[in-house]
C-alpha positions as CSV (number, residue, x, y, z in Angstrom):
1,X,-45.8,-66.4,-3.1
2,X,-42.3,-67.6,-3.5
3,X,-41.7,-64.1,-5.6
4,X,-43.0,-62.5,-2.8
5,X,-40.7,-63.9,-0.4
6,X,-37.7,-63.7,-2.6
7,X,-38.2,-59.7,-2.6
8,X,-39.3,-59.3,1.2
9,X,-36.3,-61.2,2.2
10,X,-33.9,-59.4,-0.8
11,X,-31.0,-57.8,1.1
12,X,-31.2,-53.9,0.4
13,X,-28.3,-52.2,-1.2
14,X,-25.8,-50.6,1.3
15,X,-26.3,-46.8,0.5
16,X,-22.7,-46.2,1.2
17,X,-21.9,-43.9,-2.2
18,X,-24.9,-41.7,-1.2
19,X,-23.8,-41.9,2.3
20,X,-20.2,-41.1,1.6
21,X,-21.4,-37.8,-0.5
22,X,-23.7,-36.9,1.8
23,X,-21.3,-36.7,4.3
24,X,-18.8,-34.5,1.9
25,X,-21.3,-32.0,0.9
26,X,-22.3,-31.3,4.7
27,X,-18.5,-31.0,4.9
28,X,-18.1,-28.6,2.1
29,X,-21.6,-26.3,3.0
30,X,-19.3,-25.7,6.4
31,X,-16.2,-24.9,4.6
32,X,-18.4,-22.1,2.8
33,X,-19.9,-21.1,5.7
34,X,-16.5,-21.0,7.5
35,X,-15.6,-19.0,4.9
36,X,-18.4,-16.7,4.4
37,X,-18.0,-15.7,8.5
38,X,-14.4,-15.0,7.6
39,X,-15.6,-12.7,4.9
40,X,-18.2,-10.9,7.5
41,X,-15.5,-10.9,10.2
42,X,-17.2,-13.3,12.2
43,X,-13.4,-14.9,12.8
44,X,-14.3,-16.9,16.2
45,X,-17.2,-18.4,14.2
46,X,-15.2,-19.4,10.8
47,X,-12.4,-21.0,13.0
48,X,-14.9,-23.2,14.7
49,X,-16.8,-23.8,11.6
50,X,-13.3,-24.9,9.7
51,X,-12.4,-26.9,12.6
52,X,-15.5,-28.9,12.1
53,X,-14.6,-29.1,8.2
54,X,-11.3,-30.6,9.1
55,X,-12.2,-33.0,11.2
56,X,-14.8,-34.0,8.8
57,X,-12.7,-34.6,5.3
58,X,-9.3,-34.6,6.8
59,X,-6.6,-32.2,6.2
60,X,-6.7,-29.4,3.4
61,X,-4.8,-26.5,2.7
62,X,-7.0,-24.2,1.5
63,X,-9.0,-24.9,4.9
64,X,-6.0,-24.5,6.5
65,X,-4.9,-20.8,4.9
66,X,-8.3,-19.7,5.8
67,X,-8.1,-21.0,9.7
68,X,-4.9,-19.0,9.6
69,X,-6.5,-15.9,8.5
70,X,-9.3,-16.2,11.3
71,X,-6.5,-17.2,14.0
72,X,-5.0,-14.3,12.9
73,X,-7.8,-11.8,13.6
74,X,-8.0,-13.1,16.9
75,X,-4.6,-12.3,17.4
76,X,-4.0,-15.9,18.1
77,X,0.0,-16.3,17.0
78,X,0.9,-19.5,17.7
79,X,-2.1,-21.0,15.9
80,X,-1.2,-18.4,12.7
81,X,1.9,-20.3,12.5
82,X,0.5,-24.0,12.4
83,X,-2.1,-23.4,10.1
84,X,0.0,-21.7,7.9
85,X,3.3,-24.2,7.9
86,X,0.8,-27.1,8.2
87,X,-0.5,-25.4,4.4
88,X,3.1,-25.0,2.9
89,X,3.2,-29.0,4.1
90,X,0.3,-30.0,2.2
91,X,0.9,-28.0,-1.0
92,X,5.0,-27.8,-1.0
93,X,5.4,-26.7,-4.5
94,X,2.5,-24.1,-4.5
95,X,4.3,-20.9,-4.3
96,X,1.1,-18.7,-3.4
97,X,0.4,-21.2,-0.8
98,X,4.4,-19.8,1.0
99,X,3.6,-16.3,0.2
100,X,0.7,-16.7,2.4
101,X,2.5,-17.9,5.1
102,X,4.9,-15.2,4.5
103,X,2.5,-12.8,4.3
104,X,0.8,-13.5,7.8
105,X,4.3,-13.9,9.6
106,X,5.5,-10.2,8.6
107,X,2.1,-8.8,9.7
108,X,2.9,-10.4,13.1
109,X,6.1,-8.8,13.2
110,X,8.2,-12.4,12.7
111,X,10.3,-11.1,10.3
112,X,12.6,-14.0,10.2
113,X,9.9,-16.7,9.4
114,X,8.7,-14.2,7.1
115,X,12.2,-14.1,4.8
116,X,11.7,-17.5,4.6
117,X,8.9,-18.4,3.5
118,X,8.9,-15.5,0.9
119,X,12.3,-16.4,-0.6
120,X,11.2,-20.2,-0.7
121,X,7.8,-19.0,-2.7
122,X,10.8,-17.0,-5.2
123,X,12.7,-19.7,-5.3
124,X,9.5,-21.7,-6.4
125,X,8.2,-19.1,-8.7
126,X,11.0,-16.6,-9.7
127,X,8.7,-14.0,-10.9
128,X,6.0,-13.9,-8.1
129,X,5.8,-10.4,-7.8
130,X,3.6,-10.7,-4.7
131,X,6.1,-12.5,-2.8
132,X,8.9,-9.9,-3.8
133,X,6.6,-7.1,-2.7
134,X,6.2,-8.4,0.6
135,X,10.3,-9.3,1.0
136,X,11.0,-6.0,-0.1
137,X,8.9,-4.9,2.8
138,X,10.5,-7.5,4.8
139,X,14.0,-6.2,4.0
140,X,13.1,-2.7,4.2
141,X,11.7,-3.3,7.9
142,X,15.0,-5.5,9.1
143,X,17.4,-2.2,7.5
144,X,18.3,-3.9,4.3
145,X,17.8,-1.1,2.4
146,X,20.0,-2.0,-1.0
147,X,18.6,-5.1,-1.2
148,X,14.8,-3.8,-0.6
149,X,15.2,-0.9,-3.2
150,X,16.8,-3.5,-5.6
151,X,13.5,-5.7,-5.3
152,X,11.0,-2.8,-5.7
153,X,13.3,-1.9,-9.0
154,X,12.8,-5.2,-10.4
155,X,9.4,-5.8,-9.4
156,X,6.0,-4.1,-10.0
157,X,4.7,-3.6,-6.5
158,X,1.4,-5.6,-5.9
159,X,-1.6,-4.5,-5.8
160,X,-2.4,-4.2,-1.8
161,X,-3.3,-0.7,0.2
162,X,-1.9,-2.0,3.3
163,X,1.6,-3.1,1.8
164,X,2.1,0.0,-0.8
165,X,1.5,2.0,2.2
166,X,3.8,0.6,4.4
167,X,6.7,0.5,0.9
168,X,5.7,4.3,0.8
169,X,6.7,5.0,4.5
170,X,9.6,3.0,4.5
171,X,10.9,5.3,1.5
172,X,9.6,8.3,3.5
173,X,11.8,7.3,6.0
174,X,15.1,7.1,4.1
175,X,14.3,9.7,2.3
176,X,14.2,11.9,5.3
177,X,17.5,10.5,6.4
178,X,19.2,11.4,3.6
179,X,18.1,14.9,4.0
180,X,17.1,18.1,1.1
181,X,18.2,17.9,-2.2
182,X,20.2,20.3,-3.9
183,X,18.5,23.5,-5.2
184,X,16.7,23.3,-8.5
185,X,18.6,26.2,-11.3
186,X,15.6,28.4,-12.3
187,X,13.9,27.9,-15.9
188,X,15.6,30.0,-18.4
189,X,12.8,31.4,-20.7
190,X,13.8,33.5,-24.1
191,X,13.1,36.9,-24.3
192,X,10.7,36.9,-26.4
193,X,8.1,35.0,-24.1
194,X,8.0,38.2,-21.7
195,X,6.2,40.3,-25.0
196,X,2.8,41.0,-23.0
197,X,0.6,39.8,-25.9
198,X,2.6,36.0,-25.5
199,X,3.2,36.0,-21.7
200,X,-1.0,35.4,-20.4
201,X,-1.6,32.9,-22.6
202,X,2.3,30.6,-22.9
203,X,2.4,31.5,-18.7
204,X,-1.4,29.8,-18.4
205,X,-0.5,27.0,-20.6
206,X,3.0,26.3,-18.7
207,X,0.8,26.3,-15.2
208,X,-1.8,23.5,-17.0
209,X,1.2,21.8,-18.0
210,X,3.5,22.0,-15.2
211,X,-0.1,20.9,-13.1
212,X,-0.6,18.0,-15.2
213,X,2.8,16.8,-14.3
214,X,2.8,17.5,-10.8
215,X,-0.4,14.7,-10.7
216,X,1.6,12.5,-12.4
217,X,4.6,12.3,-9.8
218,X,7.6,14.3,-11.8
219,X,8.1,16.6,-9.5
220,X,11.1,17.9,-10.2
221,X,9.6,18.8,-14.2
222,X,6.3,19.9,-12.4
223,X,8.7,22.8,-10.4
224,X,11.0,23.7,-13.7
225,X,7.5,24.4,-15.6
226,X,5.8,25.8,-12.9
227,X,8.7,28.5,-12.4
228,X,9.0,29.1,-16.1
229,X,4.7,30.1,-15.6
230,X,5.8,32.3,-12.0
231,X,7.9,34.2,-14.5
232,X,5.8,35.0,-17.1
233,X,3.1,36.0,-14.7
234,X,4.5,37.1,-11.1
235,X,0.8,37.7,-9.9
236,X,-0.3,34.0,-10.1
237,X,-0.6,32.7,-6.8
238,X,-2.0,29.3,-7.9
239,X,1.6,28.5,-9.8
240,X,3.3,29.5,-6.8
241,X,1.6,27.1,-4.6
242,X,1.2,24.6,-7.1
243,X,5.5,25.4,-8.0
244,X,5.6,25.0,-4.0
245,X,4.0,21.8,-3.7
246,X,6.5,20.5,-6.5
247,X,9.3,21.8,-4.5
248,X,8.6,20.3,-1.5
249,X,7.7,16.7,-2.5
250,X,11.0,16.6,-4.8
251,X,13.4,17.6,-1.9
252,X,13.8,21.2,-2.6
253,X,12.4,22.6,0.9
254,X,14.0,25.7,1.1
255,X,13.2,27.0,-2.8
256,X,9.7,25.8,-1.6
257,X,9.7,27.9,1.5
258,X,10.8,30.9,-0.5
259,X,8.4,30.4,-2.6
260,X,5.4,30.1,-0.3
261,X,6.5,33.5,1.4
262,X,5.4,35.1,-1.6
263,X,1.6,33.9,-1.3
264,X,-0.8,35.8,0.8
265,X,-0.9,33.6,3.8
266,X,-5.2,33.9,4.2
267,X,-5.0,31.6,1.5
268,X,-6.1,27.8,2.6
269,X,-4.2,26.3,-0.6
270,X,-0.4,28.0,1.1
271,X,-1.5,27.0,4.7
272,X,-1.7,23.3,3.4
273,X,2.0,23.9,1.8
274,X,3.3,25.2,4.7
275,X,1.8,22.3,7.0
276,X,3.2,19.6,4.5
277,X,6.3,21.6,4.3
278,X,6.7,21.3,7.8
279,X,5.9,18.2,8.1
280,X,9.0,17.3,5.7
281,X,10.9,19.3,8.2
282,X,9.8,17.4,11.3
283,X,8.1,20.0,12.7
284,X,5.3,17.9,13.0
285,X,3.0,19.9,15.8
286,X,3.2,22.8,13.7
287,X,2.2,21.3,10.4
288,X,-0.8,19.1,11.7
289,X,-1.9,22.6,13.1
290,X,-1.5,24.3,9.9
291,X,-4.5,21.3,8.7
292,X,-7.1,22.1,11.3
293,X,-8.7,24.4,8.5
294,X,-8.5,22.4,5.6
295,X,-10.5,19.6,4.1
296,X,-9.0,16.6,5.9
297,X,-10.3,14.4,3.1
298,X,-7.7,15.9,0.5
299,X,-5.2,13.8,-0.6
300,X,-2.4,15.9,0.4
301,X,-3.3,16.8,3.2
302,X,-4.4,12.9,4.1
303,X,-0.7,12.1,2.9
304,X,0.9,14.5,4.8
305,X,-1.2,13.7,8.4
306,X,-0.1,9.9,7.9
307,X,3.6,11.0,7.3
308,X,4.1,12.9,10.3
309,X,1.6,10.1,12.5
310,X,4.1,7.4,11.2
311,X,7.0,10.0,12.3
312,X,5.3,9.9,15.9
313,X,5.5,6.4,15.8
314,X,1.8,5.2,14.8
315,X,2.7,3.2,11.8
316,X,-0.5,1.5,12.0
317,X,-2.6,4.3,12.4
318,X,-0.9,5.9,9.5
319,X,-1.4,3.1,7.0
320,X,-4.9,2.1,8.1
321,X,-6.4,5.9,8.4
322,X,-5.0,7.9,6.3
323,X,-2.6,6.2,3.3
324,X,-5.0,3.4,2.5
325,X,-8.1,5.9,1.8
326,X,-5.6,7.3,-0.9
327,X,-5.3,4.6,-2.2
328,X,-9.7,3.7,-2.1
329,X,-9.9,7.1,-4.0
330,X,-7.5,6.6,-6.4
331,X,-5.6,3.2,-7.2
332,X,-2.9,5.1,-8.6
333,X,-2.1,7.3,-5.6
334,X,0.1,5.0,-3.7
335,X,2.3,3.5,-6.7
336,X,2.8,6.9,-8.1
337,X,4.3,7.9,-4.8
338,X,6.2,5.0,-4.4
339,X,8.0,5.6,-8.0
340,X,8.7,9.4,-7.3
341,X,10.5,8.0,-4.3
342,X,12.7,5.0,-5.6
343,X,13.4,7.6,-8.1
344,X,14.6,10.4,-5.7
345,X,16.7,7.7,-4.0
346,X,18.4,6.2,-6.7
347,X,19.6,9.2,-8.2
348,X,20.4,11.1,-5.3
């Protein structure tokens, strides 16, 4: 009986360990489902959902980063700005966790907090190329041109549609200011290339080559091979276009012009020239109407559209419609481009 007693009167153990991680796995099943809203761009739904997860465990940084992104979708500034500081605060030697902050600021257009944070995650982590991409952006955008190109030299450019694009049409832009390039001296072929039983076959194998180049980015090699093929057989069209293209995306717009008048002009392949030539020559109703025929999904003429919307003023619009699907079809696209250009205006 007295047993009895002693264990129906036995004080139960407090369940305060179980309680306690009870209470932090609720927490952490609404950080993931915060985050999984974000993910589906539910972002009203993963800022209330991270709000509850803070105010269960306290603050955390990686909460906060993510409320930052879903403030930032709803366009909501101020809040961007908190979140983001209040993460660089919790994690000050964490250089990703200034990049981010750096990051959101320059896509709100605060370019100032943006240098900052972004030269506080270099000084952290010297060879962050993220945090130099985005600077370089940063310092392209606020005219510091020398200092931009400097960073893109030094730097790979990170991996991100939305910020190649926006590098590419920064170059564009100083590109155009400084204006054509100097004409390209022709190929000079010996003599014995213009035999007819050696010109089909060495003027074919110039155009493969001079093609194959031209997809890689060296456009001025792509237009010296390309000529040396026009030679050998005058009655290619598809060299002349493809010499054309060449021309015009190294800087050589008249020799591309020239070049182009000596293609039938039913052809679909010249009107697309013409309407990127244009383009480069800001004659930009023109050149989008030289498109209305062609395949709008082709990369050129996808580039070219984008160029002469972010020329109009649509920077977004450019970036987000046409220069990031280049990039979705071929990762490539965009960082080829962007070399071509720092080349052209370094050596210029």
């Amino acid at each position: 009986m007295r047993q009895g007693q002693s264990r129906r009167h036995k004080a139960p153990v407090a369940p305060t360990a179980l309680q306690g991680l009870l209470k932090r796995w609720r927490a952490f099943w609404l950080f993931h489902r915060g985050v999984t809203a974000l993910w589906r761009g539910r972002y009203r739904q993963a800022a209330q959902l991270l709000e509850r997860f803070l105010a269960a465990v306290g603050d955390d940084a990686f909460a906060r980063m993510h409320l930052a992104w879903a403030h930032w979708h709803l366009k909501h500034v101020g809040t961007v700005r908190l979140h983001a500081v209040r993460a660089t605060e919790l994690m000050p030697h964490h250089a990703p966790a200034w990049v981010f902050a750096g990051k959101l600021m320059a896509l709100r257009d605060k370019w100032d907090d943006a240098e900052r944070f972004l030269r506080h995650a270099l000084h952290l982590q010297p060879d962050n190329l993220v945090a130099a991409s985005w600077l370089a952006l940063v310092l392209l955008q606020t005219r510091r041109e020398r200092e931009g190109i400097g960073l893109l030299q030094q730097f790979p450019v990170a991996d991100d549609p939305y910020l190649q694009a926006r590098l590419v049409l920064h170059l564009e832009r100083l590109v155009h200011e400084r204006g054509e390039r100097p004409p390209l001296p022709p190929a000079q072929l010996p003599r014995w290339l213009f035999v007819p039983a050696v010109r089909q076959l060495v003027g074919w194998l110039l155009r493969w080559r001079g093609e194959r180049l031209l997809e890689d980015g060296a456009f001025d090699t792509a237009a010296q091979w390309l000529n040396a093929a026009v030679q050998l057989r005058p009655s290619d069209v598809w060299a002349k276009v493809l010499g054309a293209i060449a021309l015009l995306e190294g800087g050589h717009w008249t020799q591309a012009e020239q070049l182009l008048a000596q293609v039938p002009e039913t052809l679909v392949e010249r009107r697309i020239a013409l309407g990127a030539l244009r383009v480069r020559q800001r004659q930009l109703p023109e050149g989008v109407a030289l498109f209305q025929d062609a395949d709008l999904t082709h990369p050129l003429v996808r580039y070219y559209i984008g160029l002469a919307r972010y020329f109009q003023g649509e920077t977004e619009r450019a970036c987000i419609a046409y220069l990031e699907p280049l990039y979705r079809d071929d990762p490539s696209a965009l960082r080829v481009r962007l070399q071509e250009l720092l080349r052209w205006l370094t050596t210029s």
